[in-house]
C-alpha positions as CSV (number, residue, x, y, z in Angstrom):
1,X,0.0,0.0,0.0
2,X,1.1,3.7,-0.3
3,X,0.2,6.2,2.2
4,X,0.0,10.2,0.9
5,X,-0.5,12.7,3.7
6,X,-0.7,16.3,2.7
7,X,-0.3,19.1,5.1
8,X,-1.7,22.4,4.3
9,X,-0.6,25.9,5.6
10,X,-3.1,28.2,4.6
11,X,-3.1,32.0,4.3
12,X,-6.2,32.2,6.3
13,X,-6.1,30.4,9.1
14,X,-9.1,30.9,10.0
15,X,-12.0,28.0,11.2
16,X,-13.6,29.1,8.7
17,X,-10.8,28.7,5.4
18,X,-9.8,26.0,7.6
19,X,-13.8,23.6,7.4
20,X,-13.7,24.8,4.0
21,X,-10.6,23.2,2.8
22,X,-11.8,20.2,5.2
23,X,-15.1,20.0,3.2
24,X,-13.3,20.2,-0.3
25,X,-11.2,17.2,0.3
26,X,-14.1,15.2,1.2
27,X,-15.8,16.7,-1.6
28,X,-13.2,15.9,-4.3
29,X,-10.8,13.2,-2.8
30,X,-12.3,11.0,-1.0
31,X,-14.0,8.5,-3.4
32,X,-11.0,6.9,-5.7
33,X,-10.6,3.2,-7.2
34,X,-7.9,1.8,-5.0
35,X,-8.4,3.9,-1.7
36,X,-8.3,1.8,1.3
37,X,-8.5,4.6,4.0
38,X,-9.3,8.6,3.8
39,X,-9.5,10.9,6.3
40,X,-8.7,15.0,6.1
41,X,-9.2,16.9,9.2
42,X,-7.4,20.1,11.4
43,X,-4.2,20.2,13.5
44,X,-5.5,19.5,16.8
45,X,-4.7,22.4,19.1
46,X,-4.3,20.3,22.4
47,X,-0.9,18.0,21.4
48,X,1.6,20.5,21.5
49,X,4.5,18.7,22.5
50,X,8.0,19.3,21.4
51,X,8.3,16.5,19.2
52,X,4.8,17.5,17.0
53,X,5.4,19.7,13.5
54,X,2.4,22.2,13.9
55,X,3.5,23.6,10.6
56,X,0.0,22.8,9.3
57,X,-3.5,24.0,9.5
58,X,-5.2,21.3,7.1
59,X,-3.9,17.8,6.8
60,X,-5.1,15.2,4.3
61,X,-4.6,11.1,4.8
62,X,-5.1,9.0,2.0
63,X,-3.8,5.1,1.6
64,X,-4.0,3.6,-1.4
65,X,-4.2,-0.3,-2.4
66,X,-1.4,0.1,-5.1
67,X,1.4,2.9,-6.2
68,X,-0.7,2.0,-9.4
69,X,-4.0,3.8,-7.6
70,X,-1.7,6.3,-6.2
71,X,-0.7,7.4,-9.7
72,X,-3.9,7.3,-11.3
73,X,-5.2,9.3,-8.8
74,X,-2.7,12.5,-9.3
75,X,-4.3,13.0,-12.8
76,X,-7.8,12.5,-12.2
77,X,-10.6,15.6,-12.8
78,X,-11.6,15.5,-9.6
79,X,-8.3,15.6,-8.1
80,X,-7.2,18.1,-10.4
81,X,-10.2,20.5,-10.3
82,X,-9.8,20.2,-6.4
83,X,-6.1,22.1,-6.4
84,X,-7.2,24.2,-9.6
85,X,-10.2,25.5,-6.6
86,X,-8.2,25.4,-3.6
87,X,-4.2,26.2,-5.1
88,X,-4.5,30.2,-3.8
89,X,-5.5,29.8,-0.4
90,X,-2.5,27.5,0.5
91,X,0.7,29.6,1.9
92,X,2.5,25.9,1.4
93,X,1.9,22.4,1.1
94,X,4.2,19.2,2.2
95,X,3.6,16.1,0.8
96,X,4.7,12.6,2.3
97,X,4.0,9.8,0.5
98,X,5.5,6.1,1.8
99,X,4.8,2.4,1.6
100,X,2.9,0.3,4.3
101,X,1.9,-2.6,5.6
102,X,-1.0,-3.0,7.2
């Protein structure tokens, strides 16, 4: 399996921006051939030790069955229309993709 977790800095950090981005991945990302688990969901304000990155406001979690899946995904509409919507509100984005087991 590969796992891709995204980690979004917006330029509004608002609870507001912040739901909204939230609502666009579910909207747009969520439903993929080959997806075994999605989630997408806000840095959680109470875990602030010194080991966590809070470098983030939005993060995104998305395993796929394949590197296969993984690749089809990146060119999809959906997936495509969802950064061509969403690409100016984002200050940076940090991408980690890796295999796993389960």
């Amino acid at each position: 399996m590969l796992s891709h977790n995204v980690f979004f800095t917006l330029k509004d950090p608002s609870d507001h921006a912040c739901e909204q981005l939230v609502a666009a991945c579910h909207k747009y990302l969520k439903d993929h051939p080959g997806v075994v688990f999605f989630a997408a969901g806000t840095l959680n304000p109470d875990l602030d030790r010194p080991v966590n990155d809070r470098d983030f406001h939005v993060a995104l979690h998305v395993v796929f069955d394949s590197r296969e899946s993984h690749d089809a995904y990146q060119t999809v509409e959906a997936h495509l229309q969802f950064i061509d919507e969403n690409k100016d509100s984002w200050a940076s984005v940090r991408v980690f993709d890796s295999d796993v087991t389960g």
